[in-house]
C-alpha positions in Angstrom: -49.9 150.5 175.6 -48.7 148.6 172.4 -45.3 148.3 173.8 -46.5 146.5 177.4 -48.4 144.4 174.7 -45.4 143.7 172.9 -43.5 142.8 176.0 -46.7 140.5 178.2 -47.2 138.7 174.3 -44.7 139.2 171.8 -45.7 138.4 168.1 -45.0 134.8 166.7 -41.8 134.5 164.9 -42.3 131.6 162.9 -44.9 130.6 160.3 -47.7 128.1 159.5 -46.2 125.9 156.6 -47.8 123.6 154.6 -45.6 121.0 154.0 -46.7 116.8 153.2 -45.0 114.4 155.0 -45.2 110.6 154.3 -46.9 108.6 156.7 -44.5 106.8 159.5 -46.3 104.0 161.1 -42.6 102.2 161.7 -38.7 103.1 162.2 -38.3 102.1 159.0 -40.3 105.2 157.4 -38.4 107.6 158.9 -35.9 107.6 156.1 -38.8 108.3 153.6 -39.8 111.6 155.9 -35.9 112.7 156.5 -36.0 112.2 152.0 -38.6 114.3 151.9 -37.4 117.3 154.4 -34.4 117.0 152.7 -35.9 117.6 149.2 -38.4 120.2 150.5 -35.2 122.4 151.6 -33.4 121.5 148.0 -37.0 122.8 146.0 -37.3 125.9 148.6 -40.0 124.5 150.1 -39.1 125.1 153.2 -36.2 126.7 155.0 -33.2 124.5 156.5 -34.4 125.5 159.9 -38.4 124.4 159.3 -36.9 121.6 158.6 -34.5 120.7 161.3 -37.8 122.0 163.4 -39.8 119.4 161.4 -36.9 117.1 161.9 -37.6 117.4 165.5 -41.5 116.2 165.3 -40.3 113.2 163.2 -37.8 111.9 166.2 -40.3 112.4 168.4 -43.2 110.5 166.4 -40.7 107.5 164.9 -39.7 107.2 169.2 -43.6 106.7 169.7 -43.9 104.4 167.2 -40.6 102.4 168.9 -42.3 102.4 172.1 -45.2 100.9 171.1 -44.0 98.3 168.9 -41.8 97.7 172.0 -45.0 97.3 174.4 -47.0 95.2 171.8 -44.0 92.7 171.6 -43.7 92.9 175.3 -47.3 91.7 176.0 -46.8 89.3 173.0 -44.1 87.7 175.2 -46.0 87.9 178.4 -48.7 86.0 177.0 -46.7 83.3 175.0 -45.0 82.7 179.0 -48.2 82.5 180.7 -49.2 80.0 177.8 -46.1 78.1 178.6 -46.0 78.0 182.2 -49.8 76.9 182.7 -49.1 74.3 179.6 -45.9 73.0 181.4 -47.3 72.7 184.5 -48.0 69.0 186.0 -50.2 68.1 189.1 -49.2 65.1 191.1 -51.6 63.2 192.5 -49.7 61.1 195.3 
C-alpha cells in the first residue's frame, strides 16, 4: 500500500527555507536581491540551487514590477494626449 502511495504522491524533495530578501518595488532593486542570494550561498545559507530557484521568483517579480511601471507610464501618456488633443482643438464658427 505504501508503495502505490509513493508512486500516486511521491514525498517533496525540496525544503521550506527561511531566507530574507530585500524588498524590490523597481528594476533597480534587483541587484540588491541577486547581492543577497549571492551572499546567502557564500555564508551556507542556502544551497547554489535554492538560490538559482530563488533566482527564478526574483525575474519573475522584478518582470511584474516592469510591467506595471510600463502600464502606469502608458496611461500617464494617454491622458497627457487626451489633454492635448481636447486643449488643441478649435471650433469655427463660420
Amino acid at each position: 500500500m505504501r508503495l502505490c502511495l509513493d508512486r500516486l504522491c511521491p514525498p517533496r524533495k525540496d525544503r521550506t527555507i527561511t531566507f530574507t530578501l530585500p524588498e524590490i518595488e523597481t528594476a533597480a532593486d534587483l541587484t540588491k536581491a541577486t547581492r543577497a542570494l549571492m551572499q546567502g550561498v557564500a555564508d551556507g545559507e542556502i544551497t547554489p540551487a535554492e538560490a538559482a530557484e530563488l533566482s527564478k521568483l526574483v525575474e519573475a517579480h522584478v518582470k511584474a514590477v516592469e510591467v506595471r511601471d510600463v502600464a502606469a507610464r502608458l496611461i500617464a501618456l494617454e491622458q497627457a494626449a487626451e489633454q492635448t488633443s481636447a486643449g488643441g482643438r478649435r471650433q469655427w464658427h463660420g
